[in-house]
C-alpha positions as CSV (number, residue, x, y, z in Angstrom):
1,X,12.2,9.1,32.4
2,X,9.8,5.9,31.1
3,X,12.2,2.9,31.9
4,X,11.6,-0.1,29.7
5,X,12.2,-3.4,29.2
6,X,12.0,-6.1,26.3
7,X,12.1,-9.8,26.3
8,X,10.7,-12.3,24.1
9,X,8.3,-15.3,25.9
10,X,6.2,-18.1,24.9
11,X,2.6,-18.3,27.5
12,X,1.0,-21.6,26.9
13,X,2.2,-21.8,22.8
14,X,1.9,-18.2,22.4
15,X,5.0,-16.4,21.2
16,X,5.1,-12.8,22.2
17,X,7.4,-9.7,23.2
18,X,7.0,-8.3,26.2
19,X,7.4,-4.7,27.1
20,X,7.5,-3.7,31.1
21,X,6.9,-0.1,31.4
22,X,6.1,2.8,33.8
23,X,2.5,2.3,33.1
24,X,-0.6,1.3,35.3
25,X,-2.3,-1.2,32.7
26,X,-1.3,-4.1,30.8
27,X,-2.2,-4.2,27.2
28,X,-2.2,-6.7,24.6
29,X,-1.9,-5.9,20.3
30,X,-1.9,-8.4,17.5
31,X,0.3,-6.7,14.5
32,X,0.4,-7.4,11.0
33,X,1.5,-8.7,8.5
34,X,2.7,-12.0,10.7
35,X,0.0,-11.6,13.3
36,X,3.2,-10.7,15.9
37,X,1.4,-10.4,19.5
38,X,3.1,-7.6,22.2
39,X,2.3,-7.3,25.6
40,X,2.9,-4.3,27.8
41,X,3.0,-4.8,31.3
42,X,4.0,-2.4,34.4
43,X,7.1,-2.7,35.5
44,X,6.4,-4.6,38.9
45,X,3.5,-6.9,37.6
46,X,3.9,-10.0,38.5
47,X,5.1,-13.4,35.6
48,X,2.3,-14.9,37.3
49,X,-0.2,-11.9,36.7
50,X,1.2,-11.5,32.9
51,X,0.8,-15.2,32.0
52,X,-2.8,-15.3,33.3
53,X,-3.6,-12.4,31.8
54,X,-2.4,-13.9,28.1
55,X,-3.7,-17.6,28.8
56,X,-7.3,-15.7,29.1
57,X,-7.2,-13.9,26.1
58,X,-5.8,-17.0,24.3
59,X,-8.9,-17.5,21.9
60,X,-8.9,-13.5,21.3
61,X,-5.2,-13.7,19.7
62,X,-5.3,-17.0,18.0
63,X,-8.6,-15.5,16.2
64,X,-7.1,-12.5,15.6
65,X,-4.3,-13.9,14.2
66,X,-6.2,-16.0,11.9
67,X,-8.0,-13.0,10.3
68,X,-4.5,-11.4,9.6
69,X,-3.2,-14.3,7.9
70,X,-6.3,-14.8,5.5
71,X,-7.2,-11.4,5.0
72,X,-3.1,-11.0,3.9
73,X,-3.6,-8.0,5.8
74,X,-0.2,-5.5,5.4
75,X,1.6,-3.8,8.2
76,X,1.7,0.1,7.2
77,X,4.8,1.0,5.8
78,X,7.3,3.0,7.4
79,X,9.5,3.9,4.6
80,X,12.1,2.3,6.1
81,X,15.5,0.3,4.5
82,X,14.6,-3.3,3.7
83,X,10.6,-2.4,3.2
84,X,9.1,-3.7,-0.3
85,X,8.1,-1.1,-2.4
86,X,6.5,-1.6,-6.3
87,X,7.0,0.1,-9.4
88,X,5.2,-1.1,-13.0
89,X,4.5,-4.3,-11.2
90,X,8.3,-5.2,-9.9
91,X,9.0,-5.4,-6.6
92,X,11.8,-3.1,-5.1
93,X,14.0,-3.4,-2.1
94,X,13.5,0.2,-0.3
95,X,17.3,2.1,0.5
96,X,17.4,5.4,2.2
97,X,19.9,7.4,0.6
98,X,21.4,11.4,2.7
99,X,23.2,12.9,-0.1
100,X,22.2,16.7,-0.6
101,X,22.8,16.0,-4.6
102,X,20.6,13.7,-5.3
103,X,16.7,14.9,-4.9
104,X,14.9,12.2,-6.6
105,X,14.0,8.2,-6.3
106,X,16.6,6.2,-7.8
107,X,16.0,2.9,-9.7
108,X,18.9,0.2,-9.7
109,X,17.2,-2.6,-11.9
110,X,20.2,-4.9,-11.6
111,X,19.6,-5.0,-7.8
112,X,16.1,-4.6,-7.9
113,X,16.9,-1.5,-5.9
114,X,15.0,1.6,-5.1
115,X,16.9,4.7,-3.5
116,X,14.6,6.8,-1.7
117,X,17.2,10.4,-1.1
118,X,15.8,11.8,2.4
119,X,16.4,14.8,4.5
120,X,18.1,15.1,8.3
121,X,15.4,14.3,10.3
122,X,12.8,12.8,8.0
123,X,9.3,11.9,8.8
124,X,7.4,9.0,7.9
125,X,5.0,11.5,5.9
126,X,8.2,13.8,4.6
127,X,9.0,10.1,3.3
128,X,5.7,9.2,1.3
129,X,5.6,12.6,0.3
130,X,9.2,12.2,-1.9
131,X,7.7,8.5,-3.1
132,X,4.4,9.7,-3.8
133,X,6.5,12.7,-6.0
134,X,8.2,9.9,-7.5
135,X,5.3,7.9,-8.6
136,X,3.4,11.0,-9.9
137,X,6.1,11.9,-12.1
138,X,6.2,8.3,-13.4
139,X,2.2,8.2,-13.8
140,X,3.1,11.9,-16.1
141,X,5.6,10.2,-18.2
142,X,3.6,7.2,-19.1
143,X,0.3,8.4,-19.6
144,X,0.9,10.3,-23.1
145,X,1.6,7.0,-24.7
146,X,-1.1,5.1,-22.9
147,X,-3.5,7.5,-23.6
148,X,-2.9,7.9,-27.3
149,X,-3.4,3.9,-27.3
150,X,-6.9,3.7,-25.1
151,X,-8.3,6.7,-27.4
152,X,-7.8,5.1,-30.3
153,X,-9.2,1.8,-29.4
154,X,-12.6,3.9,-27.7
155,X,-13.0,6.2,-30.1
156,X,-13.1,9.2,-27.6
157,X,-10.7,12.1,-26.0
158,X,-10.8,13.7,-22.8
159,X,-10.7,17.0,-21.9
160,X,-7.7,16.4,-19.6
161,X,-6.1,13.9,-17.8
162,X,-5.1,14.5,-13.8
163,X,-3.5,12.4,-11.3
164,X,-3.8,12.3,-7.7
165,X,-3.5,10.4,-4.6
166,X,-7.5,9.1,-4.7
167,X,-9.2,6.0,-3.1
168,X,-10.3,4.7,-6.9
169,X,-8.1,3.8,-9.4
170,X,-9.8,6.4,-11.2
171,X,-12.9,8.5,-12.2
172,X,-14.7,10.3,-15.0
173,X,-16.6,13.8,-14.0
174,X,-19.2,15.4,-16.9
175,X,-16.4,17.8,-17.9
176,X,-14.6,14.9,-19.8
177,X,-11.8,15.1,-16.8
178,X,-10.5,11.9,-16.2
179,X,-8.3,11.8,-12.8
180,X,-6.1,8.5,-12.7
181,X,-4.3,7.3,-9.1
182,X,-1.0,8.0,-8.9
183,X,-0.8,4.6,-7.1
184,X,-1.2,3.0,-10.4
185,X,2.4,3.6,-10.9
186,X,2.9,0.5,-9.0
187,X,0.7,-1.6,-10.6
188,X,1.8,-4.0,-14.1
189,X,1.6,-1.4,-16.9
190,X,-1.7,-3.1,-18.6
191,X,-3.3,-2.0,-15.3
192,X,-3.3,1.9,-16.5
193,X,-4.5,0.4,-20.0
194,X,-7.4,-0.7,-18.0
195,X,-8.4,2.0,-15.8
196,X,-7.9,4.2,-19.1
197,X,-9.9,2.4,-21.2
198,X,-12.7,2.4,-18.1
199,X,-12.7,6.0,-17.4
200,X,-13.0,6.7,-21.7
201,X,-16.3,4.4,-21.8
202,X,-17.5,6.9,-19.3
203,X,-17.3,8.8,-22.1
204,X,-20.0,7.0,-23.9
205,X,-21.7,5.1,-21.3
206,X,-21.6,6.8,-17.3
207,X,-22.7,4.6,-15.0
208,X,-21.9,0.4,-14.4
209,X,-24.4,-1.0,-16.3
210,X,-24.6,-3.7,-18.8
211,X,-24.3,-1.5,-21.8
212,X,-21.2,0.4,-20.1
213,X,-19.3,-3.6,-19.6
214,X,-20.5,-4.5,-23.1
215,X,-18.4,-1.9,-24.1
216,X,-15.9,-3.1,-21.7
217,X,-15.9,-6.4,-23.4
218,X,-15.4,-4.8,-26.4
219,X,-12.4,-2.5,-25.7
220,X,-10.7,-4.8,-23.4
221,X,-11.6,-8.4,-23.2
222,X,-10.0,-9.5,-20.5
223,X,-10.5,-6.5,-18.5
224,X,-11.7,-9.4,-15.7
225,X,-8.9,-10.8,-14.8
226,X,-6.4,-7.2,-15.0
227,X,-9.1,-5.7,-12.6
228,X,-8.2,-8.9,-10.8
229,X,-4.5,-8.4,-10.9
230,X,-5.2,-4.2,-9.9
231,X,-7.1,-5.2,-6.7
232,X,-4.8,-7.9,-5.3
């Protein structure tokens, strides 16, 4: 059995928690989104041995920290109670919820709320999986309305409309198939207005050039700054 133990110390103005384990080697790790440092040290190592060890990679973790902290770079979420979770642009507090009647996310807009119902013994990726659920169905529900807006302003239909978890926001292929991220469900509403109104100008203009963002201009003025507010 790995015996362990946890204390938190400050080496030469670094905060950091410190972990002695059954290991050989020391290790160091700088962790979003605060730029937390944790140290693992062997169980018999020295306070001397540690505190050298963090004084010379000083320079390393204050630099290190400083790219977390400008690049806002976000811890990956656990799906966890107390995490912040989004839906149409509003910020949710995450609450895991065991109750064999209830299989879907709940929304309590008075608390600002968002009930995430889990099985005994959940993973971190059975977890997503129910969220992601939750936010497809959301992208299904909205999309009838939003489309029926976008195609009248553009002037053009799709063949079909998919969603999917995706790395863009969304894409156009030469069937007229427009496949939207289901991550959009988080975003502020006019953000699916956008990516909408992108994908249909693929429609009439494929690729990024300046006749595709003069119809851009056109369709959505101040598609700028939403494609601003998407990406933040």
């Amino acid at each position: 059995m790995i015996k362990m133990t946890k204390e938190t110390v400050t080496i030469d103005g670094i905060t950091l928690t410190l972990y002695r384990k059954n290991i050989k080697n020391m290790y160091l790790r700088i962790l979003p989104p605060d730029g937390e440092v944790k140290v693992s040290a062997p169980l018999f190592m020295s306070d001397r041995e540690i505190s050298d060890f963090v004084k010379s990679r000083k320079e390393w973790i204050l630099k290190n920290q400083r790219k977390i902290h400008e690049n806002d770079i976000n811890a990956p979420l656990k799906y966890r109670n107390g995490e912040t979770h989004y839906l149409w642009g509003k910020e949710y507090t995450l609450q895991l919820i065991s109750n064999e009647k209830i299989k879907h996310v709940v929304i309590d807009e008075e608390k600002s709320v968002m009930y995430l119902p889990i099985p005994k013994r959940s993973t971190i990726e059975k977890r997503k999986k129910i969220l992601n659920e939750f936010y497809r169905a959301q992208m299904k529900m909205a999309i009838p309305q939003v489309l029926e807006k976008c195609t009248k302003i553009v002037g053009k239909a799709p063949s079909e409309v998919k969603v999917r978890s995706m790395k863009n926001w969304g894409n156009c292929n030469q069937n007229k198939r427009i496949t939207l991220n289901l991550n959009l469900a988080k975003k502020d509403p006019i953000c699916l207005e956008y990516v909408m109104i992108h994908e249909l100008c693929h429609l009439i203009e494929f690729n990024h050039g300046k006749k595709f963002k003069n119809l851009m201009d056109r369709f959505c003025p101040n598609w700028k700054k939403i494609k601003k507010v998407l990406n933040e």
